[in-house]
Structures are given as structure tokens and as C-alpha cells.
MARZAKOL-81543 format. One record per residue (C-alpha): residue in one letter; y, x, z. Coordinates in steps of 0.5 Angstrom, whole numbers, plus 500, padded with zeros to 3 digits. Each point is the difference from the previous one (the first is absolute). Layout:
<recs>
AYXZ ...
</recs>
This chain:
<recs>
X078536131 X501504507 X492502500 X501502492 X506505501 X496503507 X494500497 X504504493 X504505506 X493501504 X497503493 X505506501 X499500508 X507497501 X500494505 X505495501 X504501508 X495505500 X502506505 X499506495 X506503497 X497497493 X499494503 X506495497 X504495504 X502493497 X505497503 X501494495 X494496500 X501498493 X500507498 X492498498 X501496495 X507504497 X494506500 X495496496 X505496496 X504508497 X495505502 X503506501 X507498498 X499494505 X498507505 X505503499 X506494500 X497498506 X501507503 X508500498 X500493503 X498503507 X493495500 X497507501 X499506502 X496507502 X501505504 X497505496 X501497493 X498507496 X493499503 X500492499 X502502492 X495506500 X494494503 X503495494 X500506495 X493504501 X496496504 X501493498 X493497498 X496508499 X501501508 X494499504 X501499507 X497507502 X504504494 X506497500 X506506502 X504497504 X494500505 X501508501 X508498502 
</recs>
């Protein structure tokens, strides 16, 4: 379940505990299966339970929105921050 969202996230250059200001940071170890079992209502719910959080979430949700599965490593915009 926890490769399967990271890998999801890694498709938008979004890591888990990462250190970029996109990156997000679980503070529930359960938040991986409240975000494969509700998707982004999960994501979201999470979010206001306090399981995560980001330092920049403009930039996670501008990653999630137009990066997504197009974004190649090289191409991605959040590259030229």
C-alpha cells in the first residue's frame, strides 16, 4: 500500500518526508491506506485530521494538478523553483 501511493506521488515529483517545500509530511502512519481507500476525499480529510501536511501546498496541489502522470523528470516545473 505505501510503495503504491509513493509511487502515485513520485508521478507528480512529490515524495513522502521529502525536503522540498512540495514535498508532503505523514504524520499518521495510517494516512496510506485512508488515501488509497477515499482518494482525494481521503487526501483531503487526512489533511484536516492533521495526518499531513506541506510547506508549500500551492505547490504540492499545482504538482498533483499538472504535473501528474505527463511530468517527466527533466520537464517538470516545480524543477525551475
Amino acid at each position: 500500500m505505501k510503495e503504491a501511493v509513493e509511487h502515485l506521488l513520485a508521478q507528480a515529483d512529490i515524495r513522502v518526508n521529502g525536503d522540498r517545500p512540495w514535498d508532503i509530511q505523514v504524520h499518521n502512519p495510517d494516512w496510506y491506506q485512508r488515501v488509497a481507500a477515499g482518494g482525494s476525499l481521503g487526501m483531503g480529510e487526512s489533511y484536516m485530521d492533521g495526518w499531513w501536511d506541506s510547506q508549500a501546498l500551492d505547490q504540492f496541489f499545482y504538482n498533483t494538478k499538472y504535473c501528474g502522470r505527463a511530468c517527466s523528470r527533466r520537464s517538470c516545473p516545480s524543477r525551475t523553483r
